[in-house]
C-alpha positions in Angstrom: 0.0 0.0 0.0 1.4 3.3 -0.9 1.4 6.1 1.6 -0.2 9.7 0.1 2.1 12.7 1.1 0.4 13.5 4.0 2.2 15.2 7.1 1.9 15.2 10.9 0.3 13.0 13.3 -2.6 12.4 10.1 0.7 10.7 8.6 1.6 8.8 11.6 -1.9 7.1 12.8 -1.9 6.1 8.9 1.1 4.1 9.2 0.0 3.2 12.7 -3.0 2.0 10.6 -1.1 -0.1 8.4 1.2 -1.7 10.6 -0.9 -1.7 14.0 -4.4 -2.0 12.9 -5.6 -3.3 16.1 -4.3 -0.3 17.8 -6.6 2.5 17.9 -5.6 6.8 17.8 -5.7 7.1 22.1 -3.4 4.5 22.0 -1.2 5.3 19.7 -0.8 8.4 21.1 0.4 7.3 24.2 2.3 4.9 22.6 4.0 8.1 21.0 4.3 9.6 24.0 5.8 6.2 25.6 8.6 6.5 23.4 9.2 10.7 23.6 9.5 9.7 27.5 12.0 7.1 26.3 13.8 8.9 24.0 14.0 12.0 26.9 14.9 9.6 29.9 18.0 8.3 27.4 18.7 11.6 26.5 19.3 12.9 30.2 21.0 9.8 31.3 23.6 10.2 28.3 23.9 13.6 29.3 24.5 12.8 33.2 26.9 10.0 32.0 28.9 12.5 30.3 29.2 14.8 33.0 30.0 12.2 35.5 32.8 10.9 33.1 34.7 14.7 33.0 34.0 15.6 36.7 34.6 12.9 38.8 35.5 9.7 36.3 38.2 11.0 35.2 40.1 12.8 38.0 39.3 9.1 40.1 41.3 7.2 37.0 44.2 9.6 37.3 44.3 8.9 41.4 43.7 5.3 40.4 46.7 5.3 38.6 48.6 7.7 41.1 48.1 4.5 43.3 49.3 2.2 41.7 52.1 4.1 40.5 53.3 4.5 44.2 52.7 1.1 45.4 55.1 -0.4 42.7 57.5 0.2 45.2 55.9 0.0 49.1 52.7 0.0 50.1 50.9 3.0 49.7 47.5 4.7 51.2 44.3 4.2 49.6 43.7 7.7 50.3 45.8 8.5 46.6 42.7 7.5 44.8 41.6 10.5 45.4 44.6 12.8 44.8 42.8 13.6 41.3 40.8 15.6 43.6 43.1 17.3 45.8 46.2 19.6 45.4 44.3 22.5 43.5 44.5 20.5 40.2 41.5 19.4 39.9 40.9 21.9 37.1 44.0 20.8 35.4 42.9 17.7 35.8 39.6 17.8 34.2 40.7 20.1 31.8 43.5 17.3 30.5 41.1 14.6 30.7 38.1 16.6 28.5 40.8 17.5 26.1 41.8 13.6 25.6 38.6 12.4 25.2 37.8 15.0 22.7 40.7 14.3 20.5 39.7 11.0 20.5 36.2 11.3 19.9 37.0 13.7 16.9 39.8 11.0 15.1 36.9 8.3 16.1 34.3 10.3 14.0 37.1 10.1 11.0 37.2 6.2 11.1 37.6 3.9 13.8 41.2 3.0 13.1 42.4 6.3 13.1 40.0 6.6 16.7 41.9 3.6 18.1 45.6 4.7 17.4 44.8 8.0 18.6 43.3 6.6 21.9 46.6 4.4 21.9 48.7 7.8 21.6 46.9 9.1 24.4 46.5 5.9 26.8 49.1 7.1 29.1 48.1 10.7 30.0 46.5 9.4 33.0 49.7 8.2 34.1 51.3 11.3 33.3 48.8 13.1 35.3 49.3 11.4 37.4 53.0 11.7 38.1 52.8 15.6 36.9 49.4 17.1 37.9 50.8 20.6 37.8 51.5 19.8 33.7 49.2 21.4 31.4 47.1 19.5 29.1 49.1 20.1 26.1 52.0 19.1 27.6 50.8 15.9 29.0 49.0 14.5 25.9 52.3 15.5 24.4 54.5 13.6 26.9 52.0 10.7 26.3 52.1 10.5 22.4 56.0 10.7 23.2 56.1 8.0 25.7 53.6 5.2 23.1 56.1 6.5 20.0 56.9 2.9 18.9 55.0 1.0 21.5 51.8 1.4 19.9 51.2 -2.2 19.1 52.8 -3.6 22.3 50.1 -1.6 24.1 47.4 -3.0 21.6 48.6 -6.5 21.8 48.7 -5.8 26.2 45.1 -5.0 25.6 44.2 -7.9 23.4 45.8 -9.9 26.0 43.6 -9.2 29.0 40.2 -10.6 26.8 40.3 -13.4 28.6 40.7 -12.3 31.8 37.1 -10.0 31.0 35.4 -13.5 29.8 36.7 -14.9 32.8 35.0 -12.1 35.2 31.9 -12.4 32.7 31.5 -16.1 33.7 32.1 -15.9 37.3 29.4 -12.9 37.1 32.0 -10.3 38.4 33.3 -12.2 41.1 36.5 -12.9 39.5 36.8 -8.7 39.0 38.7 -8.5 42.9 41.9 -10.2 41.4 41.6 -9.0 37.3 40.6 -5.3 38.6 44.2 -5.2 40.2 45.7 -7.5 38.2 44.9 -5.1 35.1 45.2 -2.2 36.4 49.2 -2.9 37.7 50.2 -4.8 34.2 49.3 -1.6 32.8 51.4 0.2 35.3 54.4 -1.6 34.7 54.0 -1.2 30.7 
């Protein structure tokens, strides 16, 4: 059946029709407004995901890996998780970590290959964040870039390593995430 060039809800309750005949106009509108409550509630949670990431995601990683940075070599306070935080560069901090995740978003949206080296390239400004908070963000996703010049595939093939280790937390239904969490998170260190 071909559809005349009608616009506006007319246009929709006539493809309702032909799709969902047993549906009638009351509800189909709620059915529309079902999915603009969807499409909103996605929306916002995208949107508060986002925000979480730059503002407190982020500045935990680069504590995160402040941690286990210092406890390479003697046991260190669990209080350095949260020296992302502290120190008055928190700005810096966030600043960096926006700036990272926006280059790699933007060579993402070119291809994915290009996305995936980039990210590569830019894998260790936590790290160097972490060890230098007081260094700006151009500096640190320099120093980064710098530091993955020519270990771009070691890193990838690190990466490609620890599958196993997910599909192993996967099947113990996260149980198995107390000794890969760590276990991760300190092989990356070292590398």
């Amino acid at each position: 059946q071909e559809f005349t060039g009608q616009s506006g809800t007319s246009a929709m309750f006539e493809l309702q029709d032909h799709f969902f005949p047993h549906v009638d106009a009351v509800s189909g509108a709620a059915f529309s407004l079902l999915w603009i409550l969807v499409v909103t509630l996605l929306i916002v949670a995208f949107t508060i995901g986002i925000v979480y990431t730059i503002f407190i995601a982020n500045p935990l990683t680069v504590g995160h890996n402040r941690f286990y940075l210092d406890s390479r070599f003697a046991p260190t306070d669990i209080g350095r998780i949260f020296s992302g935080f502290t120190g008055g560069n928190y700005g810096n901090v966030v600043k960096t970590m926006f700036l990272k995740d926006l280059y790699e978003f933007g060579w993402t949206l070119l291809f994915i290959i290009p996305g995936i080296i980039k990210s590569i390239s830019y894998s260790m400004a936590f790290y160097v964040l972490a060890e230098n908070p007081n260094m700006s963000a151009t500096e640190a996703l320099n120093e980064s870039k710098a530091i993955m010049e020519g270990h771009k595939m070691d890193y990838f093939v690190l990466s490609l390593s620890f599958i196993p280790w997910y599909l192993l937390v996967v099947v113990t239904f996260g149980i198995a995430a107390l000794y890969v969490g760590p276990y991760i998170s300190l092989t990356t260190t070292n590398f």
